[in-house]
N, C-alpha and C positions, 0 to 999 in steps of 0.2 A: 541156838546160836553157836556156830563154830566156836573152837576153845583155841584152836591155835590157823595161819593164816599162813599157807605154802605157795611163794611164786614159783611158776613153773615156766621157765625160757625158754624152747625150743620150737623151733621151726616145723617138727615134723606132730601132724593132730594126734597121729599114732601114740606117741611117748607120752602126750599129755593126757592124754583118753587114760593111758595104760598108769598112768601114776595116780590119775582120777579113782580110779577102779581098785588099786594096792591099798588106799591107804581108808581108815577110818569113816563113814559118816560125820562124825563131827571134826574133822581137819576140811577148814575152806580149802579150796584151790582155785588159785586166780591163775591164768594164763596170760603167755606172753608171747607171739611169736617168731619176733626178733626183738634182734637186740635196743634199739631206739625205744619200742615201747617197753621192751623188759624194763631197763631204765628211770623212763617216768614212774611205771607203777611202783617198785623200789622205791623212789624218793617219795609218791605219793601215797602209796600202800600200806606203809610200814610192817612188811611180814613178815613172820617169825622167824622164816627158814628161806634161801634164795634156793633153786635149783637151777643150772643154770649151764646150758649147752655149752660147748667151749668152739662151733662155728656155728657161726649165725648170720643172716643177712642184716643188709643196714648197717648192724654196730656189731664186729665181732664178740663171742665170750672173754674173750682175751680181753679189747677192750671198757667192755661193763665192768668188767672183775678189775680195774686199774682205778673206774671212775668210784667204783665202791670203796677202794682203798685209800684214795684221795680222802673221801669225806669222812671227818671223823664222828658223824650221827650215822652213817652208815657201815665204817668197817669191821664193826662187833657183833654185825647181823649172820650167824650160823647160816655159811656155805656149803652147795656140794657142785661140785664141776661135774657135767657128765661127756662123754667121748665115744664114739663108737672106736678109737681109737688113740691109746693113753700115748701113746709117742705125738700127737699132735698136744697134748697139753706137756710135757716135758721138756717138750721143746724150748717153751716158753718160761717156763716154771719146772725146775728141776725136784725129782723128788729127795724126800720124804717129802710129804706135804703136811707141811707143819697145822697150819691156820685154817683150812679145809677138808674136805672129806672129797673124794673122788671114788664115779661108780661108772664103767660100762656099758657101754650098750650092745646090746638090749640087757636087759636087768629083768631079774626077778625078787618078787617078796620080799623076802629073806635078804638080798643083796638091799634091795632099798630101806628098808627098816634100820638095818647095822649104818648104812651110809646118813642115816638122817643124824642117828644118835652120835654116830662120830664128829659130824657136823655141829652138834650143840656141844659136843663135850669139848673140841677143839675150840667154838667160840667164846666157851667160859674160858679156856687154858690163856687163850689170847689177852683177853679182857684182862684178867690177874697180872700177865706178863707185862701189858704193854701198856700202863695205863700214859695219862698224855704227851712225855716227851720222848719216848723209849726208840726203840732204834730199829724197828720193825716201822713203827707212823711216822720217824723222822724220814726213812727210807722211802716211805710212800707218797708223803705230802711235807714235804721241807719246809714250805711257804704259809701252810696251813698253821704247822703245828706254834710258829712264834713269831704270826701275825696277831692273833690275838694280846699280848703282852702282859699275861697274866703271871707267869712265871719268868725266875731270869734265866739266865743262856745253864749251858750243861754244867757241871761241876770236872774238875780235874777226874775225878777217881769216875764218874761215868763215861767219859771220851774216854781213857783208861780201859775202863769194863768192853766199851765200845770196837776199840781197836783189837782187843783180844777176840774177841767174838767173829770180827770180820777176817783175823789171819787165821782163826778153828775155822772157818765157812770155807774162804780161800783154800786150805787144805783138804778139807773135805770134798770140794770139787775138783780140784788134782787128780785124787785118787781116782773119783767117777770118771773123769775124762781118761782115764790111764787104764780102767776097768772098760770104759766105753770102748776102745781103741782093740785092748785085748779081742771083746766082744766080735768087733768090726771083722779083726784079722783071723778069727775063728770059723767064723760065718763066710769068708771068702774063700776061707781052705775046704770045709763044706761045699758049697756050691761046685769045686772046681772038680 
């Protein structure tokens, strides 16, 4: 019996043959080949590891990876996004990437093994940081987190914690966008 249970999301047989093939005998691999069934198997699967294209038909990666952050049974599940191209997940999701692991395509061995572990290691980091009202899941699922009524509303000193974090984040992206622009106008002097 498998010891551990890897969805694998992608549209193309190739990747999934190819990660079929990388990884262990005793690691299941369920397969997904867009996003809609990636999805269900997720909600109904429950597997240890999502792997999980970031374009797919049906239901983008983009948006799988929204519905998984939505549910809070689901967004402690060790992710890795893959891309044949990181500027279409950055787009969306600026780096570092805090809470996932992200790997290239195509990929070898070595790249997916580091990509798996990082993805567990980041979904324990998450799990520690963000247990239920925290500011990552309030960010995700607003509605989720204090529907239930089991805790009351935030405390002064966390909205507090909160707002500090969002103007370090805000700054943080300043720079990139200002580093990005450099980039831009770097690359156009090249070309010319």
């Amino acid at each position: 019996m498998a010891s551990q249970k890897i969805l694998v999301i992608d549209d193309s047989r190739v990747i999934r043959r190819m990660v079929k093939d990388m990884l262990p005998a005793n690691v299941e691999i369920v397969e997904a080949k867009d996003g809609v069934e990636g999805l269900d198997k997720i909600r109904n699967g429950h597997p240890n590891l999502i792997m999980l294209d970031f374009l797919l038909p049906k239901k983008s990666g983009w948006e799988v990876y929204q519905e998984v952050q939505k549910d809070p049974k689901l967004r402690f599940i060790p992710l890795m996004l893959m891309s044949g191209r990181k500027e279409e997940v950055t787009e969306k999701l600026p780096e570092p990437f805090q809470y996932f692991a992200f790997v290239e395509k195509p990929f070898e061995k070595k790249q997916l093994v580091g990509a798996i572990k990082d993805a567990m290691q980041k979904a324990q980091k998450k799990k520690k940081e963000q247990p239920q009202g925290s500011p990552a899941a309030a960010a995700a699922a607003p509605a989720q987190d204090t529907a239930g009524g089991g805790g009351g509303g935030a405390s002064t000193a966390e909205v507090e914690a909160l707002k500090k974090q969002v103007a370090q984040m805000q700054t943080e992206i300043n720079g990139l966008k200002k580093q990005m622009g450099q980039l831009v106008k770097f690359i156009k002097q090249k070309l010319k």
